[in-house]
C-alpha positions in Angstrom: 150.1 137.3 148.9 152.7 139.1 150.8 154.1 142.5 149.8 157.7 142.5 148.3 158.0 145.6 150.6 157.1 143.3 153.8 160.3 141.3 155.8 159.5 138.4 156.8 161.1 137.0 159.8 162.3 133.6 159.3 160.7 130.4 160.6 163.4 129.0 162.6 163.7 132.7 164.2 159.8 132.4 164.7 160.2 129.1 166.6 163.2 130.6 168.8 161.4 133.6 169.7 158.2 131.7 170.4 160.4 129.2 172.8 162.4 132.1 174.7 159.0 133.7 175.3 157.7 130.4 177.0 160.6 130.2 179.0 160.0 133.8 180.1 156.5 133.2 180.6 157.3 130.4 182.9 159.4 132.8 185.3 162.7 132.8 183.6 164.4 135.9 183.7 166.3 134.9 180.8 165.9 132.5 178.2 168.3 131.9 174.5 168.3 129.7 171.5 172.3 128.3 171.5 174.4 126.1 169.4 175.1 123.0 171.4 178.8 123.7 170.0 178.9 126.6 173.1 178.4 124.0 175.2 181.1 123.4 177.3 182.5 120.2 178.9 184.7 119.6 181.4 186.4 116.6 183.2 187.1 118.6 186.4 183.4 119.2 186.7 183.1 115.6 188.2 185.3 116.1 190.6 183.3 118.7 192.2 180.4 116.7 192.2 182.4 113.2 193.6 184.8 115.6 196.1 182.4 118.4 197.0 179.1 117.1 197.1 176.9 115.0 199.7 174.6 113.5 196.5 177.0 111.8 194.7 176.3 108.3 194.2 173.3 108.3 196.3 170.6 109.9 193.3 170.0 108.5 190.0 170.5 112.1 188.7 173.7 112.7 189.8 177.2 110.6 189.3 178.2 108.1 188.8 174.3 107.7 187.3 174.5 110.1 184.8 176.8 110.7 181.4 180.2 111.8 182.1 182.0 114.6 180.2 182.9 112.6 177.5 179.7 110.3 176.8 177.3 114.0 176.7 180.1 114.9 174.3 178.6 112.0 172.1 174.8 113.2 173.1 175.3 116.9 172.3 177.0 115.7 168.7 172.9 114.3 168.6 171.4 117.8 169.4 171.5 121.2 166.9 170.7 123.6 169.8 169.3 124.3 173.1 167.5 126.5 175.0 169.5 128.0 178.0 167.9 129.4 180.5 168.1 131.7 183.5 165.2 131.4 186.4 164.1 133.8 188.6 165.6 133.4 191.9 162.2 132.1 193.4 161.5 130.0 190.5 162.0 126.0 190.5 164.6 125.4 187.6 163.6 121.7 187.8 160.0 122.1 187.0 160.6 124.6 184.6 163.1 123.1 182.7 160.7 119.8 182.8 157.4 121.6 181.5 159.4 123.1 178.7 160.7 119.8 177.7 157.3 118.7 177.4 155.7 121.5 175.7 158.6 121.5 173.3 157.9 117.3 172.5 154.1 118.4 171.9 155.4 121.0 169.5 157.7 118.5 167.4 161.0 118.5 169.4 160.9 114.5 170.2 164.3 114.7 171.3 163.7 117.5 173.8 165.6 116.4 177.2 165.7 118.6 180.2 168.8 119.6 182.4 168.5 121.3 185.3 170.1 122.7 188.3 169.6 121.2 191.9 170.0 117.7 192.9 166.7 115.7 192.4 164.4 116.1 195.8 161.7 114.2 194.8 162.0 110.8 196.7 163.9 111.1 200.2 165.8 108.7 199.9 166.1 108.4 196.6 165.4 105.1 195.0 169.1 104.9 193.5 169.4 101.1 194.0 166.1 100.5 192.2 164.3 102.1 189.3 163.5 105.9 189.6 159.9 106.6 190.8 159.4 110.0 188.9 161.2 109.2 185.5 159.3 111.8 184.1 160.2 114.6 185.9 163.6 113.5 187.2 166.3 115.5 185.4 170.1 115.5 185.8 171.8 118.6 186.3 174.2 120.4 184.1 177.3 119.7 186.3 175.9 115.9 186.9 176.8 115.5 183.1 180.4 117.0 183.3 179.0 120.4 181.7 180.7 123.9 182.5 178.2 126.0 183.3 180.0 129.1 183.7 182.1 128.9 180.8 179.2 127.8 178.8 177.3 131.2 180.1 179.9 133.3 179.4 180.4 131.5 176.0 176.8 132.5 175.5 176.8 136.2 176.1 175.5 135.8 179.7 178.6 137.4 181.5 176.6 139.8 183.9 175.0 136.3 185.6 177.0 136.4 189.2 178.7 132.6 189.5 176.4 130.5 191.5 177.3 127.3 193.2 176.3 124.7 191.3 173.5 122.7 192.5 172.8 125.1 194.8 169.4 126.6 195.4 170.9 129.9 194.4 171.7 128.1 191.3 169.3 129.4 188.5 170.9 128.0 185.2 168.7 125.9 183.1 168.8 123.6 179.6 166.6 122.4 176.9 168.8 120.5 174.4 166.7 120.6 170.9 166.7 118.0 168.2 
């Protein structure tokens, strides 16, 4: 029996702390449990990626492929929270957003579901008028899915994170979404 005397930390504080620390064990610089409510969409982010970027329409993880604002409107409405995260500048997002999506399956999250921050690179070319050759470690990134990432940073309390192109390879930001 526990003493009246002893606090005891909440279970759903537990399991947050116990995912930020994988993340940071991982090589994440920074890592936070947030409501999927912070996350922000936006139309214009599309545009970016169909007037500003060489990838779009030629990966399966990039547009038109992926959910637009309004559809991962609809998804996030499926999701509670998320883990955001902030890599180290050396790290790869993709595989670290992808072995925490995994981990966090084995550990009960079923709906775990990774987004990251580069354009796929794993097939050159990509296999974008067949079926995807590494489904399971092919990820979308934030902006593919019409999501802010600077607003939703900010949103989140990460204001001293310097603006990074998106997609990038400067581009550090990171996403768990949790069922």
């Amino acid at each position: 029996m526990i003493p009246d005397n002893v606090k005891m930390i909440p279970k759903s504080i537990r399991s947050n702390q116990e995912l930020i620390q994988e993340a940071l064990d991982l090589g994440c610089t920074k890592a936070k449990v947030v409501l999927t409510q912070t996350i922000s969409r936006a139309h214009w982010v599309k545009l970016h990626c169909q007037f500003g970027c060489s990838q779009y329409g030629k990966l399966l993880t990039c547009p038109p492929c992926t959910p637009d604002a309004d559809e991962m409107a609809e998804i996030l409405g499926e999701y509670e929270k998320a883990l955001l995260i902030n890599a180290a500048p050396d790290a790869n997002v993709q595989e670290i957003v992808v072995a925490l999506e995994n981990s966090f399956k084995e550990k009960g999250y079923f709906k775990a579901f990774a987004l990251g921050a580069q354009p796929c690179d794993l097939c050159d070319p990509c296999t974008v008028s067949t079926f995807c050759q590494h489904p399971e470690k092919a990820r979308p990134t934030l902006q593919a899915c019409g999501i802010d990432v600077i607003t939703t940073v900010d949103k989140n309390g990460w204001t001293d994170l310097a603006p990074d192109k998106p997609c990038s390879d400067s581009h550090t930001i990171g996403m768990v979404l949790l069922g």
